[in-house]
MIMITOR-240522 format. One record per residue: residue number from 1; z, x, y of N, C-alpha, C in turn. Coordinates in pm, 1 decimal, always signed. Layout:
BEGIN
[r NUM,[Z,X,Y],[Z,X,Y],[Z,X,Y]]
...
This chain:
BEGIN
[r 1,[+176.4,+1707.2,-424.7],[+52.1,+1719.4,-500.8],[-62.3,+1746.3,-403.8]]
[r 2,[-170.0,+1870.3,-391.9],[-250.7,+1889.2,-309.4],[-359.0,+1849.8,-355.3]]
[r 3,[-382.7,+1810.6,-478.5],[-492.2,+1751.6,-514.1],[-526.8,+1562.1,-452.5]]
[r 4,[-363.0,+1535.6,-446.5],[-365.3,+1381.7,-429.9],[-368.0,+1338.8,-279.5]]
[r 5,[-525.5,+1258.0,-272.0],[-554.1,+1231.9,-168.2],[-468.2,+1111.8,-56.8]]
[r 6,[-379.5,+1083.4,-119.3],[-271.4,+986.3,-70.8],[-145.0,+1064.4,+18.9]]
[r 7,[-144.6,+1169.5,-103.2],[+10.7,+1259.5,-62.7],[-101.7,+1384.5,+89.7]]
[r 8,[-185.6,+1397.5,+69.5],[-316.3,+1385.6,+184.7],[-294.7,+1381.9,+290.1]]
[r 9,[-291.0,+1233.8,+295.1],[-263.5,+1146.1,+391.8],[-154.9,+1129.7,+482.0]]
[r 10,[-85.9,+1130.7,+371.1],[+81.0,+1133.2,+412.0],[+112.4,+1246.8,+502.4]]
[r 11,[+94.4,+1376.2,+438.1],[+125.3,+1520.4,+511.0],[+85.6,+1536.7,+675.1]]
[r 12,[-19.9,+1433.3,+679.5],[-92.4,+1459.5,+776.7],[-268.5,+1526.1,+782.6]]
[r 13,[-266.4,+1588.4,+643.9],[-358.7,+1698.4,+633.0],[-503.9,+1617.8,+636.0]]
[r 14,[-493.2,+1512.0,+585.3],[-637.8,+1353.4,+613.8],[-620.2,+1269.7,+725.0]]
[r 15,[-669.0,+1238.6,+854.9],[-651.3,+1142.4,+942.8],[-617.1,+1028.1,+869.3]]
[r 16,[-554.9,+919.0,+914.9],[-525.2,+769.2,+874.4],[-545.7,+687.7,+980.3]]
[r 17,[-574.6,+578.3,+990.7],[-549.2,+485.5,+1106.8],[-392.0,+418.4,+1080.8]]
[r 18,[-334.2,+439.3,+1122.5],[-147.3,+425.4,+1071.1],[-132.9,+291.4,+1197.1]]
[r 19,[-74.0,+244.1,+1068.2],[-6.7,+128.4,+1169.5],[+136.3,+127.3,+1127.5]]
[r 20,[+208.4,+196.0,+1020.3],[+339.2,+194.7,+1006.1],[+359.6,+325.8,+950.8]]
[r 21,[+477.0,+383.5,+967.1],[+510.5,+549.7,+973.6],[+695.1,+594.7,+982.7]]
[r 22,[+752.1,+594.7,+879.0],[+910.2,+629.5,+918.5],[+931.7,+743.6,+795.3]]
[r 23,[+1017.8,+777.4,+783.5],[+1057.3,+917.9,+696.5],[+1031.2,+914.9,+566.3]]
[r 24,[+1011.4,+790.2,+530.0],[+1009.9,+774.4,+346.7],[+861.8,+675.4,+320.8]]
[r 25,[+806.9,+589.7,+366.6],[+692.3,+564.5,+370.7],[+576.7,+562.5,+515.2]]
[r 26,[+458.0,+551.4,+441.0],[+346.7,+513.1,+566.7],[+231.5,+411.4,+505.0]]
[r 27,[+183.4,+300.5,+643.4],[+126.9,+200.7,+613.3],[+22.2,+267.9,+727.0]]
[r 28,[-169.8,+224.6,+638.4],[-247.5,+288.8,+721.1],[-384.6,+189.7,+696.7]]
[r 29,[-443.9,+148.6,+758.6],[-586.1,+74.5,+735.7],[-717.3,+134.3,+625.3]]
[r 30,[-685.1,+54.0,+525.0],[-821.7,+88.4,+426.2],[-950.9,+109.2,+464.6]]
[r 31,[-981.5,+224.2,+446.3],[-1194.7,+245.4,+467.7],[-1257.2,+169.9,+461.2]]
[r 32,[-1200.0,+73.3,+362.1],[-1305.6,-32.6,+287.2],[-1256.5,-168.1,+285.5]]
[r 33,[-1217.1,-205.8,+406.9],[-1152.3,-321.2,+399.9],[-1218.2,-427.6,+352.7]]
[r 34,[-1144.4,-516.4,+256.0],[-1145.3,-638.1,+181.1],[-1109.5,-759.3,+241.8]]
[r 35,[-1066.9,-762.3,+392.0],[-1000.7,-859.9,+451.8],[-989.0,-859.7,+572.2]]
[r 36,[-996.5,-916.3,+682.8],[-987.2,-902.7,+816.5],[-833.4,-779.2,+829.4]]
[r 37,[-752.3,-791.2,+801.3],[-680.1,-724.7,+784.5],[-635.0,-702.6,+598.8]]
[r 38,[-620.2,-540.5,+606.6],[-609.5,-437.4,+441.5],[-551.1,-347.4,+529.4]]
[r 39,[-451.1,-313.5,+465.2],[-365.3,-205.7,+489.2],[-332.6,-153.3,+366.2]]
[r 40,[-293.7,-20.2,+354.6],[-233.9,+16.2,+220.8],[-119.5,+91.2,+273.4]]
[r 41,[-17.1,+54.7,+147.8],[+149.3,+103.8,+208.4],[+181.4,+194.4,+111.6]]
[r 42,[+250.6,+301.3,+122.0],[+218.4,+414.4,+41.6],[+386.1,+485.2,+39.2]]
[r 43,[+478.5,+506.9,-56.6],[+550.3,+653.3,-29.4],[+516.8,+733.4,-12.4]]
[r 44,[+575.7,+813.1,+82.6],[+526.5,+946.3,+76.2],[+584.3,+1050.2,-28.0]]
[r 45,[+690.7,+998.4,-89.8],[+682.0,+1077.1,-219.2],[+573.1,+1067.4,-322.0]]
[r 46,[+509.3,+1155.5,-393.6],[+433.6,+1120.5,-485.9],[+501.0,+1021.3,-654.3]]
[r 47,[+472.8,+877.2,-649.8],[+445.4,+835.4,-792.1],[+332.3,+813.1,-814.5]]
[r 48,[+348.8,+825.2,-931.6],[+174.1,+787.0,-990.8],[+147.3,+625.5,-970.4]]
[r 49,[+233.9,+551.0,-980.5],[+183.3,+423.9,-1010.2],[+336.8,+353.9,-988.9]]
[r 50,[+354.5,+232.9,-1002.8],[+466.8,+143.3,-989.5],[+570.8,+124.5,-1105.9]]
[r 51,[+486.1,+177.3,-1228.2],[+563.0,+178.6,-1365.9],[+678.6,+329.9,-1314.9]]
[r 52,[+600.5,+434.6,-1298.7],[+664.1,+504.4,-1270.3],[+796.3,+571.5,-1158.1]]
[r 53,[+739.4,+465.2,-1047.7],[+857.1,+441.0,-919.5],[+959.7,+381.0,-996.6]]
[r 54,[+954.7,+264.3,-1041.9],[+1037.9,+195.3,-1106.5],[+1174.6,+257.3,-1224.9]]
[r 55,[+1111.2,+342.8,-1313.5],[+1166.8,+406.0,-1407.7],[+1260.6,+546.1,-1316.9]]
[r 56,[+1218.1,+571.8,-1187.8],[+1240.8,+681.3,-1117.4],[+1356.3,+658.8,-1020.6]]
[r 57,[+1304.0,+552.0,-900.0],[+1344.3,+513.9,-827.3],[+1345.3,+391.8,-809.4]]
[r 58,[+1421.6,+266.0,-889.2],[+1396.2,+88.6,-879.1],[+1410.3,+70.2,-744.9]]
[r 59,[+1519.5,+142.0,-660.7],[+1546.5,+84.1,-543.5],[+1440.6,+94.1,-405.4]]
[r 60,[+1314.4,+255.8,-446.9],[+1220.7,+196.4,-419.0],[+1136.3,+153.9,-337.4]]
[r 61,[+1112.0,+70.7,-493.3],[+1045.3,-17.1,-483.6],[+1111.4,-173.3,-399.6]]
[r 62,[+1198.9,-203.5,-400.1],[+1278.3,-223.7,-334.2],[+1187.2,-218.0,-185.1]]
[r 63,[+1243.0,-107.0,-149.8],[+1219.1,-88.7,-6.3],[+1076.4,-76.5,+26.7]]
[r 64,[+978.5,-37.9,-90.7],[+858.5,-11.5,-38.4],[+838.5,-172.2,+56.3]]
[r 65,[+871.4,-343.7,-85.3],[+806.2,-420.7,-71.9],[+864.4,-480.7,+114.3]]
[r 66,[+1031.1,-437.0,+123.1],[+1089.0,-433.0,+292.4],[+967.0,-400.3,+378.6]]
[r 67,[+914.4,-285.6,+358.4],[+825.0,-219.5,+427.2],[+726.8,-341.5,+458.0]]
[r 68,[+656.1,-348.5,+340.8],[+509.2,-430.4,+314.9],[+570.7,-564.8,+387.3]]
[r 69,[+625.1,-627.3,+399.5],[+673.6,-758.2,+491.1],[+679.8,-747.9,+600.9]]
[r 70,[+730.0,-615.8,+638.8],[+741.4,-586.5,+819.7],[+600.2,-500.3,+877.6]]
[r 71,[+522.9,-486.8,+787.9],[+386.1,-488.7,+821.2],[+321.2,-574.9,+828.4]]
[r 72,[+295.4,-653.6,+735.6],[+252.7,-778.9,+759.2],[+281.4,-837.7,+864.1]]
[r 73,[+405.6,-822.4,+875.8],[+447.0,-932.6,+1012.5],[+398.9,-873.2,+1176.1]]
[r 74,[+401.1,-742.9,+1119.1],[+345.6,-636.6,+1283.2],[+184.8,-698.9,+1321.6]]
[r 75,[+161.6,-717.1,+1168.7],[-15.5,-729.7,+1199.5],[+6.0,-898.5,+1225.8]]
[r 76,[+78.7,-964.0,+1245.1],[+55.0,-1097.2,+1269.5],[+23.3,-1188.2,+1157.7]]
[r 77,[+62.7,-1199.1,+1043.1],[+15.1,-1230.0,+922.6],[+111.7,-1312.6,+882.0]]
[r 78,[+184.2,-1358.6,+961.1],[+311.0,-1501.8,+938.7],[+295.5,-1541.3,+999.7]]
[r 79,[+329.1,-1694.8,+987.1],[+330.7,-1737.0,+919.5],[+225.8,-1804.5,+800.2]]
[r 80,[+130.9,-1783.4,+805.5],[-14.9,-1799.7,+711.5],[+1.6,-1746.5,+630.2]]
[r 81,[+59.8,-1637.1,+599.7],[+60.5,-1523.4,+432.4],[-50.0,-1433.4,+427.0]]
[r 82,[+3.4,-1338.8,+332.9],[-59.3,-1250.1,+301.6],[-101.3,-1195.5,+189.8]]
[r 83,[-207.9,-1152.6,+121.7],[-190.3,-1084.2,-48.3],[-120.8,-956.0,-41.6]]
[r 84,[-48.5,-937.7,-124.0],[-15.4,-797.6,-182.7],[-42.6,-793.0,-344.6]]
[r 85,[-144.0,-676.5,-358.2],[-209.9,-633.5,-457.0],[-137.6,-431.5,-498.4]]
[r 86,[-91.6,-472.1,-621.3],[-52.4,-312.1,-645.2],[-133.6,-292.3,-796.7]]
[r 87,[-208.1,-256.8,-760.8],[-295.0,-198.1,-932.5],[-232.5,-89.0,-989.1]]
[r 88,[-227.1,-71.7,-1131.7],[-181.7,+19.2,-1193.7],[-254.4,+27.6,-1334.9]]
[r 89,[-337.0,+147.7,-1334.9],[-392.3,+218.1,-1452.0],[-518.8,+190.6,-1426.1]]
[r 90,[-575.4,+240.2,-1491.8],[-766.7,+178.2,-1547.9],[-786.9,+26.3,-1566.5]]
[r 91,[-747.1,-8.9,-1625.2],[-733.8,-172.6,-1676.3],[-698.5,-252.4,-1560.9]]
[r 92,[-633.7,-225.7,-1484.4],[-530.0,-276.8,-1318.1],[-664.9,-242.2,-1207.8]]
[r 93,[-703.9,-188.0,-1240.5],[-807.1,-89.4,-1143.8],[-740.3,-11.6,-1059.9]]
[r 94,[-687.9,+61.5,-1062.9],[-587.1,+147.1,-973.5],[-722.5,+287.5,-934.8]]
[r 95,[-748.2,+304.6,-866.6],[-848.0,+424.3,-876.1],[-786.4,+535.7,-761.4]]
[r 96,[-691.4,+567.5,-754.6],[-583.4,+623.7,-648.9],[-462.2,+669.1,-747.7]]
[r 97,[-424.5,+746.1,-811.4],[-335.3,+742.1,-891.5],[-194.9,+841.2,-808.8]]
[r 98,[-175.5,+744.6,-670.0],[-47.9,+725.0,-625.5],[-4.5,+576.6,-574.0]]
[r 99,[+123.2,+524.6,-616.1],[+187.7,+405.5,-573.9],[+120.0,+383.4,-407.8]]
[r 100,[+60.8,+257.9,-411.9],[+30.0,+208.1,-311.7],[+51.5,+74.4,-332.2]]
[r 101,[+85.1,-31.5,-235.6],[+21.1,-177.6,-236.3],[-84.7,-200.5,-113.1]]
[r 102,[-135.1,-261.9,-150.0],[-256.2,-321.9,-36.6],[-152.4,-470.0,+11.3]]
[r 103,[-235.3,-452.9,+120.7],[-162.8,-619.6,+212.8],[-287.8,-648.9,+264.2]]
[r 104,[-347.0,-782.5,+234.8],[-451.2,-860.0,+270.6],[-388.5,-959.3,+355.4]]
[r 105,[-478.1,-973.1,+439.3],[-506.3,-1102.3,+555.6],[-592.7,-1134.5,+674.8]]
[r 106,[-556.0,-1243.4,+694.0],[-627.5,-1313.4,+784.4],[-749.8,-1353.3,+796.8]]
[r 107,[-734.4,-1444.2,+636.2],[-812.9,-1524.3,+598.2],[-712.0,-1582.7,+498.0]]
[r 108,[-863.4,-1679.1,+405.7],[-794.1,-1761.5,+290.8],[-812.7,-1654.3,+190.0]]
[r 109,[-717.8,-1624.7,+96.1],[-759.5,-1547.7,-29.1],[-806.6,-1679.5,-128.7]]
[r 110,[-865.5,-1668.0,-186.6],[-872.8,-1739.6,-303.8],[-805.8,-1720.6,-434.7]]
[r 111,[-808.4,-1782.4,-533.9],[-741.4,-1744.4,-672.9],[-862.7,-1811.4,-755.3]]
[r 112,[-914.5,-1731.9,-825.0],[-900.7,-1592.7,-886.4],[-941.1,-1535.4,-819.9]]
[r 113,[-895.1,-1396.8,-791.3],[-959.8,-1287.3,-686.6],[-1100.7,-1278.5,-711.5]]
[r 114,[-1165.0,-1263.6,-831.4],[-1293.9,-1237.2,-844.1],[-1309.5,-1139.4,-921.9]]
């Protein structure tokens, strides 16, 4: 998709600050970080959203969340924890309409997010 600023990213064709990178996904530091550490973890195949990985590819998702753990752990984020946030639709606030999760840390998150 050349319109989608994710699949973008992925190609290479948008700089990223990448902190994780192998043949089927990439993990890269958010613009707008929400957290001492925000990363967003991304396929590089295009889905729209997680409903749709799921119905496509369950396994995945699967591997995306493999991914999202061994990032976390690169960035030092164990044993303390981390958020993982995957929005999906308008209502979710998803404003990226490709499968991503965010990984928050290094701090306290609170509940309710806000």
């Amino acid at each position: 998709m050349t319109d989608c600023v994710f699949c973008r990213i992925a190609s290479g064709e948008i700089p990223a600050k990448k902190a994780y990178e192998d043949e089927e996904f990439l993990a890269f530091h958010d613009i707008n970080p929400q957290a001492p550490v925000h990363l967003l973890v991304i396929p590089r195949r295009h889905f729209n959203d997680v409903v749709q990985a799921v119905k496509e590819q369950p396994e995945l998702v699967a591997r995306l969340f493999a991914v999202v753990s061994k990032v976390a752990a690169a960035q030092g984020l164990l044993p303390e924890g981390f958020r993982t946030v995957c929005n999906t639709g308008p209502n979710g606030g998803q404003t990226v309409g490709h499968l991503h999760v965010h990984v928050l840390g290094g701090r306290f998150m609170g509940w309710p997010p806000g």
